[in-house]
FIDREN-357370 format. One line per 4 residues: number of its first residue (from 1); for each residue x, y, z of C-alpha. Coordinates in steps of 0.001 Angstrom, whole numbers, always signed. Each point is the difference from the previous one (the first is absolute). Last residue first. Layout:
N
NUM) X,Y,Z ~ ...
//
This chain:
374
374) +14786,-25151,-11328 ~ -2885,+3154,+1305 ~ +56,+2171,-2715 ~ -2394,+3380,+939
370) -2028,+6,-3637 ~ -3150,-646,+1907 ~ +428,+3126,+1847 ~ +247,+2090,-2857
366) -3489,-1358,-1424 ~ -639,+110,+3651 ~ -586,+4007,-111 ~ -786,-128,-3672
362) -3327,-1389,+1462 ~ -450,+1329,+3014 ~ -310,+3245,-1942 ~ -2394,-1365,-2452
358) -2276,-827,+2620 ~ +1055,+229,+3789 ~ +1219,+1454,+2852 ~ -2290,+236,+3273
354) +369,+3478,+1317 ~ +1190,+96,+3649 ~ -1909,+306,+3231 ~ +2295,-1814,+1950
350) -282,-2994,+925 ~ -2980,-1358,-1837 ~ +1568,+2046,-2769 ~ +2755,-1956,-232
346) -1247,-3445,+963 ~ -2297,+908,-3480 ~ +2991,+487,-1855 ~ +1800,-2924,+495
342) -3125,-2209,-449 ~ -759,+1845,-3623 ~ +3980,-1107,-595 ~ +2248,+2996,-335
338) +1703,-986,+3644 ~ -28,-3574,-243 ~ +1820,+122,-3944 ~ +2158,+2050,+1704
334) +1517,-2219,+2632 ~ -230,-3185,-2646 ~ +2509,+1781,-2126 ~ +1416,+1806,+2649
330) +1086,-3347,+1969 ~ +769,-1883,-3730 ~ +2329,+2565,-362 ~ +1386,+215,+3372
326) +801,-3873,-346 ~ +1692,+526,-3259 ~ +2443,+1972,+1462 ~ +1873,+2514,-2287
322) -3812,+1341,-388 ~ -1408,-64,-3633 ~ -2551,+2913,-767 ~ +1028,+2039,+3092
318) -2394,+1353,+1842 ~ -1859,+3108,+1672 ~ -3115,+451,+1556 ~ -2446,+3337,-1175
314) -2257,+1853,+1802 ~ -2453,+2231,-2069 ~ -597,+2684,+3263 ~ -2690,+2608,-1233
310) -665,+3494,+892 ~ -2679,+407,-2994 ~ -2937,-1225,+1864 ~ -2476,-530,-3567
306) -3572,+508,+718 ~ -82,+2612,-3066 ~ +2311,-289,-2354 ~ +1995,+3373,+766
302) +3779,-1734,+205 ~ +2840,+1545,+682 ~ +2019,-2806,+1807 ~ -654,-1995,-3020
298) +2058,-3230,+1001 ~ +2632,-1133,-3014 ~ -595,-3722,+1137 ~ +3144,-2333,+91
294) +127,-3146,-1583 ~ +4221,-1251,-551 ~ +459,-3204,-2028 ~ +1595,+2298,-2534
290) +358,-1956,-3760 ~ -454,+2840,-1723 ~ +1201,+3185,+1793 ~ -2874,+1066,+2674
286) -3005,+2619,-683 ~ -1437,+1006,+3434 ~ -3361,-1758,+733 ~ -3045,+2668,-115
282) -2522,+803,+2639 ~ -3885,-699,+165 ~ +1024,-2876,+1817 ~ +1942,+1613,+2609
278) -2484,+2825,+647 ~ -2836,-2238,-69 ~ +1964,-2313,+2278 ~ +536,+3093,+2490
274) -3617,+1207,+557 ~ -751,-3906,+639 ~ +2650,-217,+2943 ~ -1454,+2978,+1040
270) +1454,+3886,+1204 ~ -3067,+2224,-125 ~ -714,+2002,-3480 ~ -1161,+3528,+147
266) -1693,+1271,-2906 ~ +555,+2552,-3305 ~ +2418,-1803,-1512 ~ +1842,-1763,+2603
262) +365,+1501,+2719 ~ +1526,-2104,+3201 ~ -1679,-1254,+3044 ~ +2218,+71,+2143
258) +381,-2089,+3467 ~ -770,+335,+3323 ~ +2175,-2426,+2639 ~ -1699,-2715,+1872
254) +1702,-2780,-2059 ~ +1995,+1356,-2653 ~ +2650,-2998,-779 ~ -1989,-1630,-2371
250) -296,+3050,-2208 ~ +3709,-298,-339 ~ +2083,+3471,+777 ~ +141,+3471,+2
246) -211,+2484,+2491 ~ -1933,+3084,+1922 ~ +589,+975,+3565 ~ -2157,+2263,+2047
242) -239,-1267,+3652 ~ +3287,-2539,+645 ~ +823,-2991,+397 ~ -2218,-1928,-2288
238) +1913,+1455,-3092 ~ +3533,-1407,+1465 ~ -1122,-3099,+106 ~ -1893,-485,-3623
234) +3373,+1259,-1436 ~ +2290,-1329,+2207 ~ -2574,-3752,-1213 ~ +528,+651,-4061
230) +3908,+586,+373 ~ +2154,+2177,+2120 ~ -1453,+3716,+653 ~ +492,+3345,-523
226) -970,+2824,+1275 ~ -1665,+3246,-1634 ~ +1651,+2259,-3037 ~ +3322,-863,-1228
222) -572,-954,-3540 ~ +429,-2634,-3082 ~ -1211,-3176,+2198 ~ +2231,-2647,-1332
218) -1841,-2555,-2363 ~ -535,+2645,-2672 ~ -2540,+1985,-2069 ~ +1198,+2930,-1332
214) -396,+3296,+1992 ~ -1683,+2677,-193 ~ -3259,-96,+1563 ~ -2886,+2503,-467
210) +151,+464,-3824 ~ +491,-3223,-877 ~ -2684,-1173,+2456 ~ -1820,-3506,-1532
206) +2923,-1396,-1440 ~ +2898,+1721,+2307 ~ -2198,-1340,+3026 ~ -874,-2946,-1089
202) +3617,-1237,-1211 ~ +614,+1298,+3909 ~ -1745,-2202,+1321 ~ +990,-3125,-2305
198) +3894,+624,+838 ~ -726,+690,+3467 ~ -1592,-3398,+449 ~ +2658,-1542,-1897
194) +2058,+1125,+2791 ~ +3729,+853,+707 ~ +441,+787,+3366 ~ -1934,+3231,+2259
190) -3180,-509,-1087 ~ -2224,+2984,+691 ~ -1603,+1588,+2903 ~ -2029,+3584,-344
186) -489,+1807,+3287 ~ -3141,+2546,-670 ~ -616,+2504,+2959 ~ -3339,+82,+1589
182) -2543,+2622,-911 ~ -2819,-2441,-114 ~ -2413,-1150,-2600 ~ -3711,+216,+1261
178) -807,-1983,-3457 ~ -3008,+665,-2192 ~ +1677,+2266,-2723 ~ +2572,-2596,-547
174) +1594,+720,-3490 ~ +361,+4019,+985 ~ +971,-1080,+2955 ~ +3109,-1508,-1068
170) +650,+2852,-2465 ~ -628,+2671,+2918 ~ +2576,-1453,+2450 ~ -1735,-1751,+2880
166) +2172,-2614,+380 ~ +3243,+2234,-281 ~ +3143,-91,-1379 ~ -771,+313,-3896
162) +3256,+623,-1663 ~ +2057,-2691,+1777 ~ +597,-2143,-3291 ~ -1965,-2809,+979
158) -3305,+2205,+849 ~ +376,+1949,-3271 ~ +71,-3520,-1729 ~ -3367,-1280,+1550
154) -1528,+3863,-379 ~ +779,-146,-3748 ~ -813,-3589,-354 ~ -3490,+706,+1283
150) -1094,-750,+3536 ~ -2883,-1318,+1591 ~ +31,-1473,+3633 ~ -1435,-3262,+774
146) -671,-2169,+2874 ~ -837,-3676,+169 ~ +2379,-869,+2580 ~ +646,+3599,+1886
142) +1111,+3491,-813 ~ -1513,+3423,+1221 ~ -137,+201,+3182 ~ +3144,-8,+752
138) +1884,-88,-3216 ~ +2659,-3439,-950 ~ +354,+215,-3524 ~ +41,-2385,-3008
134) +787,+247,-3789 ~ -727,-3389,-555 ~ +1777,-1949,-2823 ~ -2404,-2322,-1772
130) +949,-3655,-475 ~ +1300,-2358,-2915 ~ +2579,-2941,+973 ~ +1173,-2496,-2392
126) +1475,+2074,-2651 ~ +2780,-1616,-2430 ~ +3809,+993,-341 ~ +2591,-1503,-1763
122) +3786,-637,+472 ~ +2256,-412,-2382 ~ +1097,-3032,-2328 ~ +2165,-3228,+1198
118) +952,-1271,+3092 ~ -1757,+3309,+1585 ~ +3183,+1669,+2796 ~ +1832,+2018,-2635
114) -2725,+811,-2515 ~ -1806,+1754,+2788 ~ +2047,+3090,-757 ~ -1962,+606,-2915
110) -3521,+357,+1027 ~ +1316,+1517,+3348 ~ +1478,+2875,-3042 ~ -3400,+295,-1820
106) -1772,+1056,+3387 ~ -2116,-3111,+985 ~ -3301,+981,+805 ~ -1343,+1644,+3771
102) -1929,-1483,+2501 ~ +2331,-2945,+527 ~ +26,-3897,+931 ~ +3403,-2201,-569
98) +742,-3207,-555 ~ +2676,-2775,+876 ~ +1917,+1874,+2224 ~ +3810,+673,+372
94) +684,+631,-3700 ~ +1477,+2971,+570 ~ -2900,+1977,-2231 ~ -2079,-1389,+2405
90) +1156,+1924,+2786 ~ -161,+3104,-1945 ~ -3570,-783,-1144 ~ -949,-859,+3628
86) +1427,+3392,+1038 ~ -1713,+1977,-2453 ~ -3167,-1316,+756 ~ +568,+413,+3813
82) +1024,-2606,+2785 ~ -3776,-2234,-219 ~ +2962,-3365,+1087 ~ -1906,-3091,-1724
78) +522,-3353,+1273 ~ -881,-3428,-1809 ~ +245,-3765,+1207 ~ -1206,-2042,-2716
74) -41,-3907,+1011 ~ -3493,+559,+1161 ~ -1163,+1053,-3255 ~ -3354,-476,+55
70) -785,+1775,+3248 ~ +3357,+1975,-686 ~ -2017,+1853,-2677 ~ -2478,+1322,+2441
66) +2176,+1519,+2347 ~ +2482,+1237,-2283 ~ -3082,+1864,-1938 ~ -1215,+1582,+3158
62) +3341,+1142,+1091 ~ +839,+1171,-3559 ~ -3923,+2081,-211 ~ +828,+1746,+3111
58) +3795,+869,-851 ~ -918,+866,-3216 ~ -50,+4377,+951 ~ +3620,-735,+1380
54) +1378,-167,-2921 ~ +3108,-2329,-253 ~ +1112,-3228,+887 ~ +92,-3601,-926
50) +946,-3319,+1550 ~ +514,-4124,-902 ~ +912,-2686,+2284 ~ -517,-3531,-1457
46) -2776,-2069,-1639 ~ -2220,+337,-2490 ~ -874,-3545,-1551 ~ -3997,+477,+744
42) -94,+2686,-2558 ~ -1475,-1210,-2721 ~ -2762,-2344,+1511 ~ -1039,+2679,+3003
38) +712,+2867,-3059 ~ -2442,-1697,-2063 ~ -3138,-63,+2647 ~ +28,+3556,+1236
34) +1577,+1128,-3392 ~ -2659,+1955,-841 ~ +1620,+2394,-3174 ~ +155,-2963,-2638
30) -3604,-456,+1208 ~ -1018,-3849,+1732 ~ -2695,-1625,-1967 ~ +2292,-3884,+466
26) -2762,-1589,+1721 ~ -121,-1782,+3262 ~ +2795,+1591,+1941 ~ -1214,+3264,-1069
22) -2035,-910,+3520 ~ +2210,-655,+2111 ~ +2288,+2909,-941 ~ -2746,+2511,+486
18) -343,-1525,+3691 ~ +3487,+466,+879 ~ -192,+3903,-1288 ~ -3384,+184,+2109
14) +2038,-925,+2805 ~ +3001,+2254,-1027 ~ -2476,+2975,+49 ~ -1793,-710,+3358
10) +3445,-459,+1434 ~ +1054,+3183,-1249 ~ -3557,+1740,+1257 ~ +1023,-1304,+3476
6) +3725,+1593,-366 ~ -1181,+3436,-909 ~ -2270,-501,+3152 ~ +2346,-1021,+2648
2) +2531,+2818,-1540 ~ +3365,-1617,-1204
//
């Protein structure tokens, strides 16, 4: 881990330590701040427990490990960032005791999980809320801070190999200011099953109908550009070369330019706050009575103003009751960490996530709380 990520994750689990001390004497502590509760609760975890999936958590996971195992010392916890859809899959065997994924439960992973949960099917909650960066590597042009704006249109024309060059009309057209080059556009994509793909392109097909035909979908639906494994190819293969444009985690952007996307009739930068208005300005999906599942129809299309519409909701998966009762008292406690106000603000301290909260944390570990752990 980077000297200074890891210096503002000790300042983090210090001031954690001191918020415990000091609940200590009263008993004001927030269903959702479970800095002091979860220390009591959860002292009992013990074992070896691990997770997998989307590779845009990994930053959040490895802080939230870190800080859990403080007060769980007994806990040891891995989590492998293969892919959304391949930490679902994996899941699905029963080989891991939780999953994390960008994209929702299809109807038929719903089911299947009947096989490896003790009793029920599985359910799936967000934890994780961050913009999705378009980003690009252009001499010159690009750098921390940096901004180009796009519409959808242009965004979608880009990813679908109809617009080739930087200094194609449209993009100027948007950037009247810039000295924008005649240098060849490389697009790079996701080249395994992403949740990241699956919210990028629900943007694109939202806010583009016209200019991007395809459905949304965790496999990239064309063969224009290079592709590339997981969150990090991604990042990788865009800082190799002059010209290249991706997708991923706002966290992972950093010297790359970024988009500002329209919305309305302004530009809106990629921010963790941009994204939470989005989110909670978004409604949850109807479930079947008695669903434990929370997951947050996104409006990719939005126009409310200050809204960044290219959202990752990030969801983990569980089972309600595990066939081990120690993994269910793991995720239990696991998950009640990661939606707690403490949970979330390691998160963001890390890496520039949305803190959850409200209502949404709310049914979140209403479904949680349900996990049986006997």
């Amino acid at each position: 881990m980077h000297s200074t990520t890891c210096k503002r994750l000790i300042a983090v689990v210090s001031s954690l330590a001191m918020m415990a001390s000091l609940s200590a004497c009263g008993d004001n502590t927030s269903p959702a701040d479970s800095s002091n509760a979860a220390k009591d609760k959860n002292s009992g975890i013990s074992g070896e427990f691990h997770g997998a999936g989307a590779s845009s958590q990994q930053g959040a996971v490895e802080a939230w490990i870190a800080t859990y195992q403080k007060t769980n010392r007994n806990a040891k916890i891995a989590y492998n960032p293969s892919g959304s859809g391949a930490g679902v899959s994996t899941f699905l065997t029963g080989a891991i005791a939780w999953a994390g994924t960008d994209a929702p439960l299809s109807d038929q992973q719903v089911e299947q999980s009947q096989s490896i949960c003790a009793s029920g099917s599985a359910f799936d909650v967000p934890v994780y809320v961050s913009p999705v960066a378009v980003m690009f590597n252009l001499k010159g042009i690009s750098g921390q801070g940096k901004h180009l704006n796009m519409d959808a249109g242009i965004i979608a024309r880009i990813f679908d190999g109809k617009i080739t060059q930087w200094n194609d009309d449209a993009i100027k057209a948007e950037n009247p200011k810039e000295n924008l080059p005649a240098v060849p556009i490389t697009v790079i994509h996701r080249s395994d099953k992403s949740g990241t793909t699956n919210n990028f392109t629900s943007y694109l097909k939202a806010a583009a109908p016209s200019d991007w035909g395809y459905n949304p979908q965790e496999n990239w639906p064309n063969e224009v550009g290079q592709a590339a494994k997981g969150t990090d190819g991604v990042v990788s293969s865009i800082g190799q070369a002059d010209g290249t444009i991706g997708y991923a985690d706002l966290a992972k952007a950093g010297n790359f330019g970024t988009v500002s996307v329209k919305v309305g009739s302004d530009y809106v930068a990629p921010t963790a706050e941009a994204a939470a208005k989005t989110v909670n300005t978004s409604p949850l999906r109807q479930m079947p009575k008695g669903s434990k599942r929370v997951v947050v129809d996104v409006d990719y299309g939005t126009a409310v103003a200050g809204n960044y519409p290219v959202v990752s909701s990030s969801y983990a998966v569980a089972c309600p009751a595990y066939k081990d009762a120690k993994t269910g008292a793991f995720v239990r406690s696991w998950l009640d960490y990661v939606l707690s106000d403490s949970g979330q603000e390691v998160a963001a301290d890390n890496t520039g996530s949305a803190a959850l909260g409200g209502a949404l944390t709310q049914s979140a570990l209403k479904s949680v709380n349900t996990i049986q752990t006997k």
